[in-house]
C-alpha positions as CSV (number, residue, x, y, z in Angstrom):
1,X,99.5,28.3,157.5
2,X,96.2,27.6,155.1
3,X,93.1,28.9,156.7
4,X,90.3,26.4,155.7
5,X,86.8,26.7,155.2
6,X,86.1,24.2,157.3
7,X,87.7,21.7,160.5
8,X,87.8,18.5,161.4
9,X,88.2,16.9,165.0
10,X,89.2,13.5,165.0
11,X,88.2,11.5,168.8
12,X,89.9,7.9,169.5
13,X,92.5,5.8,170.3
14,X,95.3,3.9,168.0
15,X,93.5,3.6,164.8
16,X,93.1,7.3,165.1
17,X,96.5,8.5,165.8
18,X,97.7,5.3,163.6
19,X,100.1,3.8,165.7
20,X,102.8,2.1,164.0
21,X,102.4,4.1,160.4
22,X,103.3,7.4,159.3
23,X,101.3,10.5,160.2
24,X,99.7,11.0,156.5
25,X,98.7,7.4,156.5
26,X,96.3,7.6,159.2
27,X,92.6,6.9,158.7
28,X,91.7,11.0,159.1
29,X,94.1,12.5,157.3
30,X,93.6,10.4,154.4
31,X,89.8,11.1,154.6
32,X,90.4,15.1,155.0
33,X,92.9,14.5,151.7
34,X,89.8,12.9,149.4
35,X,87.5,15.5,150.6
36,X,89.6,18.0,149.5
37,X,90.3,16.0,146.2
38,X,86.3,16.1,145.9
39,X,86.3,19.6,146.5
40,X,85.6,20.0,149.8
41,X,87.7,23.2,151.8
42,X,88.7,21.4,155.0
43,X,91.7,21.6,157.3
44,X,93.3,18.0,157.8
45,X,91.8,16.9,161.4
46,X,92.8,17.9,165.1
47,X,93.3,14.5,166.9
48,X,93.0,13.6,170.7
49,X,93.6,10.0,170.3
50,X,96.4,7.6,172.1
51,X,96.9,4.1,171.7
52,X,95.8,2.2,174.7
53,X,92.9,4.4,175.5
54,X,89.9,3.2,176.1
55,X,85.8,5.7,176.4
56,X,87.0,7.1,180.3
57,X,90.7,7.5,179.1
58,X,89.7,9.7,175.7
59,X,87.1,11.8,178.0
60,X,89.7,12.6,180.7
61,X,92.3,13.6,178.1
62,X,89.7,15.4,176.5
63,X,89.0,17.6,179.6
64,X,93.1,18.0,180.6
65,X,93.1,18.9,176.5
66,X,91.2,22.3,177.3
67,X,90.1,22.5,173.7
68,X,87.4,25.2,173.4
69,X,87.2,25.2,169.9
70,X,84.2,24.4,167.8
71,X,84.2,22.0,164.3
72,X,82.2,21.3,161.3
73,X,83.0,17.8,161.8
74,X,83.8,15.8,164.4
75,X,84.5,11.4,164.0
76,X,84.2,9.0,166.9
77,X,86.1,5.9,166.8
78,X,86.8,4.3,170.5
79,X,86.1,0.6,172.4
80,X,88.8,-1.5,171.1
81,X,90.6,-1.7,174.3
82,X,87.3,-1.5,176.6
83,X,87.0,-4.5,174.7
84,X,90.9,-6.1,175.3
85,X,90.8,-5.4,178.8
86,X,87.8,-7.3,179.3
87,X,85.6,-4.3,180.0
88,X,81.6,-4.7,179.5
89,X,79.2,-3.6,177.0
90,X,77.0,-2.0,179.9
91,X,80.3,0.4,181.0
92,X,80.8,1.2,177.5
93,X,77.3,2.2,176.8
94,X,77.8,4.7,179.8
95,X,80.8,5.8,179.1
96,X,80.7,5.7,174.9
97,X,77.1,8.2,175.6
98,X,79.1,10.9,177.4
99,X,81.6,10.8,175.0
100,X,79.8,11.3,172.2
101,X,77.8,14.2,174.0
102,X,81.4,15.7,173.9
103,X,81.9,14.8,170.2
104,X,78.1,17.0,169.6
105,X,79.5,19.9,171.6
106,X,82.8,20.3,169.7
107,X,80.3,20.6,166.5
108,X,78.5,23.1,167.7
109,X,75.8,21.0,168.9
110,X,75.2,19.3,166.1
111,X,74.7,16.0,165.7
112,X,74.8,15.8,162.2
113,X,78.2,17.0,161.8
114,X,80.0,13.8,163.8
115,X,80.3,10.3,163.0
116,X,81.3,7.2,164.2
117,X,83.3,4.8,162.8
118,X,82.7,1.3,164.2
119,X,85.6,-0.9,165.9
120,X,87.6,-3.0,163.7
121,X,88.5,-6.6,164.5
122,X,91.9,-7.0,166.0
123,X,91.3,-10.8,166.3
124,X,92.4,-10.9,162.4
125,X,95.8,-9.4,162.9
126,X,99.3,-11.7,163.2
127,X,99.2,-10.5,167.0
128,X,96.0,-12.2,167.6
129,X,97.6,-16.0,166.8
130,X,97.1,-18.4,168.9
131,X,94.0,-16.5,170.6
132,X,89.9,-17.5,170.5
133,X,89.3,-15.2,167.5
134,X,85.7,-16.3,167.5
135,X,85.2,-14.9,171.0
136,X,87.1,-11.4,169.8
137,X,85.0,-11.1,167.1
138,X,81.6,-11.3,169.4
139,X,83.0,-9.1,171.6
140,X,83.6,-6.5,169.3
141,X,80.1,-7.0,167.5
142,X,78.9,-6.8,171.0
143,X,80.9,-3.1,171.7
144,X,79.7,-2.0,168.1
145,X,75.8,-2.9,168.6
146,X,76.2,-0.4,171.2
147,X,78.0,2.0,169.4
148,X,75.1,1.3,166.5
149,X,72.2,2.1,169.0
150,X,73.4,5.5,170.6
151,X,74.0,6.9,167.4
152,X,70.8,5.8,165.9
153,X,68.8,7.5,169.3
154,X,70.8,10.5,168.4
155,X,70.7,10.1,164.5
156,X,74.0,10.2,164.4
157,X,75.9,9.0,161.3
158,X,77.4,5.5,161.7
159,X,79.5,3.6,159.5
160,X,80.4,0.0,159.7
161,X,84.3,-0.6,158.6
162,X,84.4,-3.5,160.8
163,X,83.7,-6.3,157.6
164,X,86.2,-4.2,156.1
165,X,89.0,-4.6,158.6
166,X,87.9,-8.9,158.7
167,X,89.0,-9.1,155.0
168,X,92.3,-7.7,156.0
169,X,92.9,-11.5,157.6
170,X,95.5,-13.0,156.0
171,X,97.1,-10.2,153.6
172,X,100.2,-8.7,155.4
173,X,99.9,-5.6,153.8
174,X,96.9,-4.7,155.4
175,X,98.9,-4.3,158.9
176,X,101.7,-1.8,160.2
177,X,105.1,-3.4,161.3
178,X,104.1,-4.5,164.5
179,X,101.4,-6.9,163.1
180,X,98.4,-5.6,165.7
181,X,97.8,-2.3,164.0
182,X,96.3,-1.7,160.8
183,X,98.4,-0.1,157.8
184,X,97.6,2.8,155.7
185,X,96.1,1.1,153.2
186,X,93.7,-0.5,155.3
187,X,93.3,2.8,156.8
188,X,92.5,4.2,152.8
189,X,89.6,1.5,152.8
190,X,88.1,3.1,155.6
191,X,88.3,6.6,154.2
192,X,86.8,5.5,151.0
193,X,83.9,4.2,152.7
194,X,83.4,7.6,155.1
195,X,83.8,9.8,152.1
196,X,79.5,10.0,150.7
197,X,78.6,9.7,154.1
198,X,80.8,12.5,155.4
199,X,80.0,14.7,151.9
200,X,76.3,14.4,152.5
201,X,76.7,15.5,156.3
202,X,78.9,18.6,155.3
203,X,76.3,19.4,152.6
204,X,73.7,20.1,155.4
């Protein structure tokens, strides 16, 4: 096995462990792939991430994961289905604080070495016909303004793929098989758009 200068944690739900596409498609791995491609000695990510889960699910998988380890970098992507199942912003905020406590502790208390990738909008996907995509779409700005402010009180990186997924709408390429999920190349857009902002935190 390699040895890597440096690891990677990866925290979510099913754009994290990319349900629906093939493991090196996944948002992560892909983004662990260009780093190295720009240099950077890192191990493709660790994930804890299930589809369905929503900000108590990940944290109690977390502690049944017993993962002592510490990383050099650690992304935080989770609401999507706090969202689905009709969940509110003021639970999330809770809930979406603790966890990202957790994501600071796995890097070594440091803030500046995790990120957060905002929710994308489901509400554009061939699953979502038929549905009040307007009122998804709120939602999930709703889920990602609080997202946006606890990682601004902690000056914690944050970076908005969410436009990025809404231009998806329409192109069937841009979703797995089961027409919910996102595909890889989707998943690549994302990765482009983490790359500078994950260099510069490395670089610290």
């Amino acid at each position: 096995m390699t040895l890597h200068a440096k690891t990677f944690l990866s925290l979510g739900d099913s754009y994290t462990i990319g349900e629906s596409v093939p493991e090196t498609d996944r948002w992560s791995i892909q983004l662990a792939e260009l780093l190295r491609k720009e240099g950077v000695d890192i191990a493709n990510p660790d994930i804890i991430a299930r589809t369905g889960w929503t900000t108590d699910e990940l944290q109690a998988a977390i502690r049944a994961s017993n993962n002592q380890k510490t990383y050099s970098l650690v992304s935080l992507l989770i609401g999507v289905n706090n969202q689905y199942r009709g969940q509110t912003p003021e639970k999330y905020r809770t809930e979406f604080r603790e966890l990202l406590q957790t994501a600071i502790r796995f890097a070594g208390g440091n803030a500046d070495r995790v990120f957060i990738l905002s929710i994308p909008d489901w509400g554009v996907s061939p699953f979502a016909q038929g549905r009040d995509r307007q009122k998804i779409a709120a939602e999930i700005n709703a889920f990602n303004a609080v997202a946006r402010e606890e990682a601004a009180t902690l000056n914690t990186a944050y970076i908005d793929i969410t436009p990025t997924s809404r231009k998806a709408a329409g192109d069937a390429s841009q979703f797995a098989a089961d027409g919910l999920h996102f595909s890889g190349r989707q998943y690549r857009l994302w990765a482009e758009e983490a790359l500078p902002v994950v260099k510069k935190l490395l670089a610290k």
